[in-house]
C-alpha positions, 0 to 999 in steps of 0.5 A, a space after each residue: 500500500 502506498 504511503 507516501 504523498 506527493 509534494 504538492 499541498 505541503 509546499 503550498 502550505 509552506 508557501 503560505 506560511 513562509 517556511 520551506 520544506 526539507 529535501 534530504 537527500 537519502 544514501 540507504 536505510 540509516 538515511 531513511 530511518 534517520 530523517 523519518 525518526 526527524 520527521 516523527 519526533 517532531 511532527 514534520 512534513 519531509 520530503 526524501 530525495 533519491 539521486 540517480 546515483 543513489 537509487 543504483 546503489 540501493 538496488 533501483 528505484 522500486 526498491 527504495 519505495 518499498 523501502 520507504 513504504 515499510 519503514 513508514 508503517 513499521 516506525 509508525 510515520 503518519 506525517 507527510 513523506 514524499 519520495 522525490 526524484 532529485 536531478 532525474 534524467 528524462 529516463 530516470 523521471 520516468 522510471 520512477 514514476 512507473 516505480 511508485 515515486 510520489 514525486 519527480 524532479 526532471 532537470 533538463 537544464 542542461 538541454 535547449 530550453 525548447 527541448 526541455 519543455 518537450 520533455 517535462 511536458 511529457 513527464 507532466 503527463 505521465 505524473 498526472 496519471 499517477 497523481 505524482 508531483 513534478 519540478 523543473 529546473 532552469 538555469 543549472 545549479 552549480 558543483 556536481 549531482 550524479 554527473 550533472 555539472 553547472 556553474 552555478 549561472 543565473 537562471 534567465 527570467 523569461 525562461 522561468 516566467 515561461 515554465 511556470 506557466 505549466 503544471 509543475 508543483 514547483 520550480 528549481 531556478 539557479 540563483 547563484 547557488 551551487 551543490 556541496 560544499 561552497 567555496 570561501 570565495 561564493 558570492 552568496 545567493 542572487 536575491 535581486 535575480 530571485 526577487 526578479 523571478 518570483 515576481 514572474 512565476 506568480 505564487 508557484 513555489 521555488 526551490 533552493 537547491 545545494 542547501 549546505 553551507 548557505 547562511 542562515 540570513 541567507 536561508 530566511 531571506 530566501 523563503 521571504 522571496 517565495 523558496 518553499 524546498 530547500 534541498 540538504 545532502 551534504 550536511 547530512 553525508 558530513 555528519 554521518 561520517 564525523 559520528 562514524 569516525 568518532 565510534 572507531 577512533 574510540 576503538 569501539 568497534 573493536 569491543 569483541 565482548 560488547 560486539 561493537 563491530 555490529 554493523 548495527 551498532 557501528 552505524 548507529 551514531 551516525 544514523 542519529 548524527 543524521 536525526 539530529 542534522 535534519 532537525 536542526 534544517 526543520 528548525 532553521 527553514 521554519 518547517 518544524 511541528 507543521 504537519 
């Protein structure tokens, strides 16, 4: 039975209420069980995103959502939790759908903006059989996702007021933003260009992708410009591996009599690492207690 929704009504909600759902990025289940345990203890809407990349690793897409599905039930989740396709690739977008997703993310940023309309409109179609929810992109987002390389430019207006005319349920515009870790010399976030583009694109809801590192000023004056997702991988990956790093080098694992070296143990500190990593984004984005 299917669990998840899509993100259609909570971004609408965080529109409303300026504050930003939390995208985080998941590598496997200490992810999952992680940011679901986030979600239940506070009593937060999520939003788990799969990279290509990430969905290879744990054994496709059908995979993950069954994953999610039954982790849901067996923690006893009744918050809102869409699985989202992050960066997805024409093919991947569509796989996913077929595979249960309650949501997608297809990023043809990279394509001629003519092709890209071509495409997410039949992504769009294929969503809507499924009740799913779609992003686009325009303008790439910098760093590097899953082989997916941007500069972090700026994402042009009229493409934007253009693309939002169509039923997506939000919009992923590059402001200056970039994936991973920024950089001592970033320029931070191009607010006049975001002023510019929710301006045009009449209440549908932004995205702020590559959400680790930006400032918390930066973050809030963001949301108060139309951002309602704000997407967090890295942060999360930093935080799992200090914990895990932490366990060993206390020679933890090595405790033969205590079993330390359990994979169950081993990881645990980490997959609370990630617990307490997604709360503290709930808290910063103001999405905190809004289910």
């Amino acid at each position: 039975m299917k669990k998840t929704v899509n993100i259609k009504s909570m971004l609408k909600e965080a529109a409303a209420g300026h504050y930003a759902i939390a995208h985080i990025n998941i590598n496997n289940m200490e992810w999952i069980k992680g940011a679901l345990s986030a979600a239940k203890e506070t009593n937060t809407p999520i939003i788990l995103g799969v990279s290509e990349g990430a969905a290879k690793y744990m054994c496709g897409f059908k995979n993950i959502v069954d994953m999610v599905n039954n982790m849901i039930t067996a923690m006893g989740v009744t918050q809102p939790v869409a699985v989202h396709l992050d960066h997805g690739s024409y093919e991947g977008a569509m796989a996913a759908l077929k595979a249960g997703f309650s949501s997608v993310m297809f990023d043809g940023s990279h394509l001629p903006f003519n092709e890209n309309i071509k495409k997410l409109k039949k992504v769009l179609a294929a969503a809507k059989r499924r009740g799913a929810s779609v992003e686009a992109e325009v303008g790439s987002i910098g760093g590097q996702e899953d082989g997916v390389v941007g500069s972090g430019e700026l994402a042009d207006v009229g493409q934007c007021e253009t693309i939002s005319k169509l039923p997506i349920s939000c919009l992923a515009a590059g402001i200056g933003n970039i994936h991973g870790i920024y950089p001592s010399n970033w320029k931070g976030l191009n607010f006049k260009r975001l002023s510019e583009i929710t301006r045009v694109c009449k209440n549908k809801p932004l995205v702020l992708h590559g959400g680790t590192g930006i400032p918390t000023d930066q973050i809030k004056q963001a949301i108060s410009l139309g951002v309602a997702k704000i997407n967090v991988n890295t942060e999360c990956q930093l935080a799992f591996a200090k914990a895990t790093r932490e366990y060993i080098e206390q020679k933890k694992d090595l405790d033969t009599k205590g079993k330390g070296f359990d994979p169950r143990k081993l990881l645990k500190p980490g997959t609370e690492a990630i617990k307490n990593m997604v709360i503290e984004k709930f808290t910063i984005f103001g999405c905190k207690g809004k289910a």
